[in-house]
C-alpha positions as CSV (number, residue, x, y, z in Angstrom):
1,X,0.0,0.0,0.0
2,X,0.8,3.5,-0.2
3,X,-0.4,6.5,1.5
4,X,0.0,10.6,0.3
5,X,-1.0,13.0,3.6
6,X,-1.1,16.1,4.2
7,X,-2.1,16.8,7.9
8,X,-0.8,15.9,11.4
9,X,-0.4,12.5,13.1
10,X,-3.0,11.2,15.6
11,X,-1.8,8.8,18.1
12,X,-4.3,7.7,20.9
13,X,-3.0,6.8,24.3
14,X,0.8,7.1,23.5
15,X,1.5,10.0,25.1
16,X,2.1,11.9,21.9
17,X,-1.4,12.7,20.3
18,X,-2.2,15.0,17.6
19,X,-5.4,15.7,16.0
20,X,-7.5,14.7,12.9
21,X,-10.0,16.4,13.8
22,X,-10.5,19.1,16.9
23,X,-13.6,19.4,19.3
24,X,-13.6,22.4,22.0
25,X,-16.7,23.6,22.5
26,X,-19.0,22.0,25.6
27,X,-22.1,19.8,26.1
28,X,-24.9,21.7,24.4
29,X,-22.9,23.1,21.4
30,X,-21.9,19.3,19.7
31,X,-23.9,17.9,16.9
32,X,-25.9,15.2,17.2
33,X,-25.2,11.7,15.1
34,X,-27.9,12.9,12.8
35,X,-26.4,15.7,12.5
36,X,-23.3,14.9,12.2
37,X,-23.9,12.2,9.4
38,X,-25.8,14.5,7.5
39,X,-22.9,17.3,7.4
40,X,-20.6,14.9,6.4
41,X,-22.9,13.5,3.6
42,X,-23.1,17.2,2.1
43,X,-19.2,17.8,2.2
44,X,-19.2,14.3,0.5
45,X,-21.5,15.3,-2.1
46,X,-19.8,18.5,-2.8
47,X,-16.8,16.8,-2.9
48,X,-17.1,14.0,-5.0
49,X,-20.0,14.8,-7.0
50,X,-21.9,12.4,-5.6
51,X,-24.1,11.0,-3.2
52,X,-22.6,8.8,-0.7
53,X,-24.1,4.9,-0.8
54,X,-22.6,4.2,1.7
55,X,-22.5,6.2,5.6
56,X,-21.5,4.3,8.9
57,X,-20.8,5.8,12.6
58,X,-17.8,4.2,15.1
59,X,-17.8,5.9,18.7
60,X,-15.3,6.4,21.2
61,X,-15.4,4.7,24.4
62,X,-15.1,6.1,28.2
63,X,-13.6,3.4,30.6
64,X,-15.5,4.0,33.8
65,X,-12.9,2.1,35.8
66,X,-10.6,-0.4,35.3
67,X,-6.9,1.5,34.3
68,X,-3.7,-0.1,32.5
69,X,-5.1,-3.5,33.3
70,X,-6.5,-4.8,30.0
71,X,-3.1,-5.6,28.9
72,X,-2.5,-7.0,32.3
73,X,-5.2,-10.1,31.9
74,X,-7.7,-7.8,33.9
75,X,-11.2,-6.5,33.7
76,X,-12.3,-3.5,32.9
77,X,-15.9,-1.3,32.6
78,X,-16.4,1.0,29.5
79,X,-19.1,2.2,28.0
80,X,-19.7,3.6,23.9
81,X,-19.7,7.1,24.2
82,X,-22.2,9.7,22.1
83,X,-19.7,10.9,20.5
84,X,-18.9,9.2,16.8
85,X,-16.8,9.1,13.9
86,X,-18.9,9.2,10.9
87,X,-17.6,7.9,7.0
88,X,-19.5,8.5,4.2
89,X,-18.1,6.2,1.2
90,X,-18.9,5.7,-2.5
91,X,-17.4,4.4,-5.7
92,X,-15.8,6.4,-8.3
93,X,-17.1,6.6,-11.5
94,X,-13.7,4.4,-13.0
95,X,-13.0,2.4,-9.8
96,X,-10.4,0.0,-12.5
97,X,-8.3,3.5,-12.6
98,X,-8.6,5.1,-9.8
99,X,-7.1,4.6,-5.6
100,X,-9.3,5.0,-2.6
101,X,-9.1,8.6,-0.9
102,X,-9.6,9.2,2.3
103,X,-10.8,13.0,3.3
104,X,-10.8,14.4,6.8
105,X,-13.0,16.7,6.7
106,X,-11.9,18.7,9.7
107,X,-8.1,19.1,8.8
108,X,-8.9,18.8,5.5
109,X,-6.3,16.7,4.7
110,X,-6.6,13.4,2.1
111,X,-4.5,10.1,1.1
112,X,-4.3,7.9,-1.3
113,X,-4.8,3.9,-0.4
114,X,-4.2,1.7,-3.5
115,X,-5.3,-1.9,-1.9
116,X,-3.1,-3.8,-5.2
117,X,0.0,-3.7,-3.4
118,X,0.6,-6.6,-0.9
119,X,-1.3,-6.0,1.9
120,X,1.5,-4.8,5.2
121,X,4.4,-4.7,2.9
122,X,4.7,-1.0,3.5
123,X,2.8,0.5,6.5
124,X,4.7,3.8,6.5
125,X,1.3,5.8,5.7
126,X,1.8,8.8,8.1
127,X,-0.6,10.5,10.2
128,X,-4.1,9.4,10.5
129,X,-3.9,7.2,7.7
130,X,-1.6,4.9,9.3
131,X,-4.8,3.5,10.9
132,X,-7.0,3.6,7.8
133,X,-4.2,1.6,6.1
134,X,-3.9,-0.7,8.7
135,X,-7.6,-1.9,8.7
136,X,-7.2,-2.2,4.9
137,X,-4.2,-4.7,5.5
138,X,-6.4,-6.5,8.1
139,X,-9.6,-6.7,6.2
140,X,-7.9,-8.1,3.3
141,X,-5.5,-10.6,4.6
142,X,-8.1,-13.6,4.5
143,X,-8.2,-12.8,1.1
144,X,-11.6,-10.5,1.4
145,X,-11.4,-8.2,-1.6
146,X,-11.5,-4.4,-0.7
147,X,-13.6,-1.9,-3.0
148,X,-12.2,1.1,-4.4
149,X,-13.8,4.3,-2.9
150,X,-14.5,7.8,-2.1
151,X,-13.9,8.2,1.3
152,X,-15.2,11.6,3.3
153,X,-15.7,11.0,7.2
154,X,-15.2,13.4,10.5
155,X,-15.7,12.8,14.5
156,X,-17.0,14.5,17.3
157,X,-14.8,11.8,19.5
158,X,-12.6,14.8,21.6
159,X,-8.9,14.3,20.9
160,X,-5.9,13.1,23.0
161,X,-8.3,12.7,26.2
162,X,-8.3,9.0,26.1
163,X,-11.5,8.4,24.9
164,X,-10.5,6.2,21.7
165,X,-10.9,8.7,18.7
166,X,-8.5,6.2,16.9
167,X,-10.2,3.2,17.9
168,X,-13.4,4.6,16.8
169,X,-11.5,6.1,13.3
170,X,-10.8,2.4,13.0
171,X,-13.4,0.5,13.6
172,X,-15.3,3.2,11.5
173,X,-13.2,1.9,8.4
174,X,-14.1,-1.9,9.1
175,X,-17.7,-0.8,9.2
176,X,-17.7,0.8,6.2
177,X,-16.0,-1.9,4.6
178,X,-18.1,-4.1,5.4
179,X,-21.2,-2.1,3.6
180,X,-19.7,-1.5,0.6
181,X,-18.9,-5.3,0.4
182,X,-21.5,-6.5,2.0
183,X,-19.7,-8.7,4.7
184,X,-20.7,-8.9,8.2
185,X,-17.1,-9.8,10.2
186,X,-17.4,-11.9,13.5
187,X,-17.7,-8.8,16.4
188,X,-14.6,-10.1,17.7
189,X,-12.4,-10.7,14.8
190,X,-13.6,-7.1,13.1
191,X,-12.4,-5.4,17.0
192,X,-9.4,-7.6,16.6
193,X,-8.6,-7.0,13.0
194,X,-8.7,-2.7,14.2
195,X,-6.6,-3.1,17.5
196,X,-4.0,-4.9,15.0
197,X,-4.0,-2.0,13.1
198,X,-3.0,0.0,15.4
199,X,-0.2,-2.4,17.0
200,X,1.3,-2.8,13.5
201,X,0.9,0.5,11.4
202,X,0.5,3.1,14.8
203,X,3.1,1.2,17.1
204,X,0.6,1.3,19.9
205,X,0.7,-1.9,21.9
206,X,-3.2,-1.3,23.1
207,X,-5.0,-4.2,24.9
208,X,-8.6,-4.8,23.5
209,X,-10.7,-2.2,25.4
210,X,-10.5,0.0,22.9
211,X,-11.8,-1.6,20.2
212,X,-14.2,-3.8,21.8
213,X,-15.7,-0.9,23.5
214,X,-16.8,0.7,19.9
215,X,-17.7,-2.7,17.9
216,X,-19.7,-4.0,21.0
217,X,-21.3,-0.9,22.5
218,X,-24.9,-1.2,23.2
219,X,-27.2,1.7,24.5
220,X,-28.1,1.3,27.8
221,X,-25.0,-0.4,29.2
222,X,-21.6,-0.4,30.3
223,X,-20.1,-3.7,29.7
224,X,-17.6,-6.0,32.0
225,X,-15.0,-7.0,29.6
226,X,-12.3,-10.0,30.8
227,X,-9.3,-9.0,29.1
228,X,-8.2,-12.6,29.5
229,X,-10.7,-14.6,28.0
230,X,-12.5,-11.7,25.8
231,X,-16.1,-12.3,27.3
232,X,-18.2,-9.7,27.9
233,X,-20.8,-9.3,30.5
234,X,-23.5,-6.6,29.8
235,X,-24.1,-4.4,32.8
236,X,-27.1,-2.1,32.9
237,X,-26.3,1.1,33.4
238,X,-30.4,1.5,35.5
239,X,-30.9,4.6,36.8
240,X,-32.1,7.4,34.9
241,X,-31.3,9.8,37.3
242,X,-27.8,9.6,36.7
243,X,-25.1,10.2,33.9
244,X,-21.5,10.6,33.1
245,X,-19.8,13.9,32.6
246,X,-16.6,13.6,30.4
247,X,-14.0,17.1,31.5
248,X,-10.9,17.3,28.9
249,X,-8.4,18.8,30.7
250,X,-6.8,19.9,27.8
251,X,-3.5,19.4,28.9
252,X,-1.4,17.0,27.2
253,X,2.1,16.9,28.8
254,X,5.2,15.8,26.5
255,X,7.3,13.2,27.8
256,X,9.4,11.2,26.0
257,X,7.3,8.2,24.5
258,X,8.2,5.4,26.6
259,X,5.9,6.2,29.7
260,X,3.3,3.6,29.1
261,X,6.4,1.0,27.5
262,X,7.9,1.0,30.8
263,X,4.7,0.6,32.6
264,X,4.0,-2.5,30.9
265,X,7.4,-3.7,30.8
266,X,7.5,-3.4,34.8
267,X,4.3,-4.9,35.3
268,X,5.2,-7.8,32.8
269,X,8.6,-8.1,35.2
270,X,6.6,-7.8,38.3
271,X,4.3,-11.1,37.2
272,X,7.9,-13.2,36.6
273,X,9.3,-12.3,40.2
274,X,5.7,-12.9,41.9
275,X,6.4,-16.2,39.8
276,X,2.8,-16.3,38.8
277,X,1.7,-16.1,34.7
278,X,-1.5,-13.9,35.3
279,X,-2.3,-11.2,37.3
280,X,-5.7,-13.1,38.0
281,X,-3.8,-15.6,40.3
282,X,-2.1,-12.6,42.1
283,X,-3.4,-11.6,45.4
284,X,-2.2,-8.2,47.5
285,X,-0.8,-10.8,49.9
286,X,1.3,-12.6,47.1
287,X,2.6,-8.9,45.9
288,X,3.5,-8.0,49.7
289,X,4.6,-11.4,50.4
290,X,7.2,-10.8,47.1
291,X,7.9,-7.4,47.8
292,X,11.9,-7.8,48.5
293,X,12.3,-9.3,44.9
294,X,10.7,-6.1,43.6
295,X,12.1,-2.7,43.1
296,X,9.8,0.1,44.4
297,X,7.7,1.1,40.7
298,X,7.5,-2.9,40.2
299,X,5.6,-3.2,43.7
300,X,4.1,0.2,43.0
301,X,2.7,-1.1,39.7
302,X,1.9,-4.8,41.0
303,X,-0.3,-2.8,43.9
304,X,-2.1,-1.0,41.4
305,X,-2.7,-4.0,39.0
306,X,-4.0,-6.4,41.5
307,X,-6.2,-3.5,43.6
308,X,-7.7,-2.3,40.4
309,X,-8.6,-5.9,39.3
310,X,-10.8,-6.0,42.3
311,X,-12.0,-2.7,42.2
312,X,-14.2,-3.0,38.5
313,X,-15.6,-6.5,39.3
314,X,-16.7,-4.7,42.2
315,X,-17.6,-1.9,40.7
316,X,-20.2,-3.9,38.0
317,X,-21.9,-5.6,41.2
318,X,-22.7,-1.9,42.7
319,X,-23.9,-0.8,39.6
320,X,-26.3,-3.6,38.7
321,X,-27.5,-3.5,42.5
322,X,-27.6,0.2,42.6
323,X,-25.4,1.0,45.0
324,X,-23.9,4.4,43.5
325,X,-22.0,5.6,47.0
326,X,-20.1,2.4,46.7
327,X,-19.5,3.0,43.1
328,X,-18.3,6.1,43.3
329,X,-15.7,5.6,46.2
330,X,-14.2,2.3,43.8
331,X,-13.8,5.4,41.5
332,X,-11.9,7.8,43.8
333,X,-9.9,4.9,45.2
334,X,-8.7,3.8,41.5
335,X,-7.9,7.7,40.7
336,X,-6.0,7.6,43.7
337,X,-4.2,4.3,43.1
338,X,-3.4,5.6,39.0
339,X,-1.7,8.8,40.6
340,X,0.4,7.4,43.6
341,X,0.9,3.6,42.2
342,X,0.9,3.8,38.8
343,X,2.0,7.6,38.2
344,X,0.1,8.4,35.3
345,X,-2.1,11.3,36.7
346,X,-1.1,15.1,37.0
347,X,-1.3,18.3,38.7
348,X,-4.6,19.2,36.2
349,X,-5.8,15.6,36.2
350,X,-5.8,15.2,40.3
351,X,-6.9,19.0,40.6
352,X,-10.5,18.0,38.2
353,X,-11.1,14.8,40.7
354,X,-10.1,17.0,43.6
355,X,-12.7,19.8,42.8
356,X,-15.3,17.2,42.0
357,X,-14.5,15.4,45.1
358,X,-14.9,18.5,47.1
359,X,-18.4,19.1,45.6
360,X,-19.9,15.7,46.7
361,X,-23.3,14.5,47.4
362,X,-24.1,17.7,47.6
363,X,-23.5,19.1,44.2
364,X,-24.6,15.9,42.9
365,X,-21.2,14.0,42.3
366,X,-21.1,10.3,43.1
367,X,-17.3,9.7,42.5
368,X,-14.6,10.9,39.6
369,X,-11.3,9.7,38.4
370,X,-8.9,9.8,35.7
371,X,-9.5,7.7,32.5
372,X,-7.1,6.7,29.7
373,X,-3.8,6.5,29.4
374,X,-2.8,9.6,31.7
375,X,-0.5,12.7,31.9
376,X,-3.2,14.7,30.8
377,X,-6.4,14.0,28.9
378,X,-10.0,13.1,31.1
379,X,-11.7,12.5,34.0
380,X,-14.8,10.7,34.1
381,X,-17.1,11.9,36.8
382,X,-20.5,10.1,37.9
383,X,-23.2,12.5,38.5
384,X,-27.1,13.1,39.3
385,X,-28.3,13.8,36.0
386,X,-30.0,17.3,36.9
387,X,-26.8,18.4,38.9
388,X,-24.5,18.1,35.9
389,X,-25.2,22.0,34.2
390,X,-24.1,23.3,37.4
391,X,-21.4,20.7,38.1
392,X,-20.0,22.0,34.4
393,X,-20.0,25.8,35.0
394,X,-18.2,25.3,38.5
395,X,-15.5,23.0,37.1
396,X,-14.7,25.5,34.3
397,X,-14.5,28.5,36.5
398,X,-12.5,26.9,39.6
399,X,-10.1,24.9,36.9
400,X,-9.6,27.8,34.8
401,X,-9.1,30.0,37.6
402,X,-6.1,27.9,39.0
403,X,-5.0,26.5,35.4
404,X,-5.7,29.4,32.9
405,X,-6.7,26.8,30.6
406,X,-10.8,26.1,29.7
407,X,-11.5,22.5,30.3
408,X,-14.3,21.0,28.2
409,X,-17.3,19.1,29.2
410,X,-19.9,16.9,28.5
411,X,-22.1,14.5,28.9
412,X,-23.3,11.1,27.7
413,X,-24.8,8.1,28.5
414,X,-24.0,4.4,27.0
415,X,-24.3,5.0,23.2
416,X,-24.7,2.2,20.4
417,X,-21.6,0.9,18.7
418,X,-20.5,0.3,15.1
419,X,-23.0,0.4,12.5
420,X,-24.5,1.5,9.5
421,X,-26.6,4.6,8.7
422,X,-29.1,5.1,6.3
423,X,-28.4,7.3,3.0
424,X,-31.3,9.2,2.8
């Protein structure tokens, strides 16, 4: 394959991100999916002189606990967000002649993806289409033909806040695959064929949170997913007195890219010296009981791994049983844990779950934390539904105040995963 870009490179949960698309504004302003499909089905038409025949919509994810611990054989609780990446496809008019173009929309910036060259033999496209490119390896490797199109798509999904735009700019290509060939994939192998993706043609070594979270997201409910054994446990997410409100920070600190590497490395070399082979069989008396074999960010990390573990199985039995006071102090005990054990908060990060825990009960706030990879990015903050407007405006004005930067806001509840729109 090759790939022609003109536009910046979008990495999700490296550290590193950078935009294909940019959201600021808060809650009320966003488009809706309608909305949002039908915008993007104009620019096509404008574009291409067509129609589309084909539109599809991939969201992002918010994990509502359960941190660094899918790729540690853990479990962890996400939920579909409202927010969506939206593609609108067709063919051109000599599809024997031409290459597929992608277009973002928002950074208006296109490349070309020929899918006659050997699928993976080059997976140098740069920027966003790395991950485009890589689903197109994936999708064709069983031998699956892949059509030539127009290609026109852009997100609401906010960027570099851990909320999976890349996953969900993924999975969006798989689905519209699919349509235009009409193939239905295996859920599992079409979340497995987009995390590959991005381990191969991003270098992001994700677990399958990600992916699964946009392919399998189901309105209604978060869903209990074992990282070990990929099963997935629906859990209804009953009250409708209650919702999540998403802050960006909008801080995105620079380090030097091997943050999360390490992380995994020393968790991976904390599991050989506890001499177990998952974290499932580990105990917080096996990691104190090993603790002089350890260096201090191996226990550190081992602390975090096995306590958070516990904390989202025991976070899905609150929430089916409704027991939101015990959900929400799992919450602040995992933000906790991610900032002192595992070291991927920071000063803006612990200063959102510090204003929201200082709020409480009594401004509505059940419990907040950190989500995604860290050192800048989101919180996630469980709230009374009709306490969330307020809850916005005094987050902005106390974070600004002590920040000088805007955080932005919203809100959502579980939202549908992958699928296909209609045209008209």
């Amino acid at each position: 394959m090759a790939g022609i870009l003109e536009g910046q490179k979008l990495r999700e949960s490296t550290g590193n991100e950078k935009p294909f698309m940019t959201t600021t504004e808060n809650d009320t302003a966003t488009e809706t999916l309608s909305e949002l499909a039908a915008r993007v089905s104009e620019t096509h038409k404008k574009r291409y002189g067509r129609s589309p025949e084909f539109i599809v919509a991939a969201p992002g994810r918010v994990n509502l606990i359960g941190e660094h611990i899918d790729y540690n054989d853990g479990f962890v609780l996400p939920m579909a967000i409202e927010r969506y990446v939206v593609m609108a496809g067709s063919r051109p008019d000599d599809a024997d002649e031409a290459q597929s173009q992608y277009h973002s929309i928002s950074m208006d910036s296109s490349a070309l993806l020929t899918s006659t060259d050997s699928p993976g033999s080059n997976p140098s496209a740069p920027g966003w289409a790395c991950y485009v490119q890589g689903v197109l390896a994936g999708f064709q490797k069983p031998g699956r033909e892949t059509p030539v199109l127009n290609v026109s798509f852009d997100s609401t999904v906010p960027l570099g806040g851990g909320l999976s735009s890349s996953a969900a700019l993924e999975v969006a290509t798989a689905t519209l695959l699919e349509a235009a060939t009409s193939t239905t994939l295996d859920m599992r192998e079409k979340a497995l064929i987009c995390q590959k993706a991005e381990h191969d043609y991003a270098g992001v070594p994700c677990g399958i949170m990600d992916q699964f979270s946009s392919v399998f997201g189901k309105s209604g409910e978060l869903m209990l997913l074992d990282c070990r054994s990929q099963e997935i446990t629906a859990v209804p997410f009953g009250s409708d007195d209650i919702t999540l409100l998403i802050t960006n920070s909008n801080v995105k600190h620079e380090l030097n890219g091997g943050e999360y590497a390490e992380r995994r490395s020393q968790c991976d070399s904390a599991l050989k010296k506890i001499g177990k082979s998952t974290w499932r069989d580990i105990s917080i008396d096996d990691v104190e009981a090993a603790r002089d074999q350890l260096s201090e960010p191996e226990y550190k990390r081992a602390r975090h791994v096995v306590g958070e573990i516990e904390r989202t199985t025991q976070a899905a039995d609150a929430i089916s049983a409704g027991r939101w006071e015990e959900v929400g102090e799992l919450m602040y005990a995992s933000h906790d844990s991610l900032s002192d054990d595992f070291e991927v908060s920071c000063d803006e990060l612990d200063l959102l779950v510090d204003l929201a825990r200082g709020i409480n009960s009594e401004g509505g706030v059940i419990g907040s934390r950190m989500t995604g990879g860290g050192f800048g990015g989101c919180t996630v903050t469980l709230v009374k539904k009709d306490s969330a407007p307020a809850l916005i405006d005094a987050l902005i004005t106390r974070y600004k105040a002590e920040t000088g930067v805007e955080p932005s806001c919203f809100t959502s509840r579980p939202a549908l995963g992958a699928h296909i729109l209609p045209t008209s």
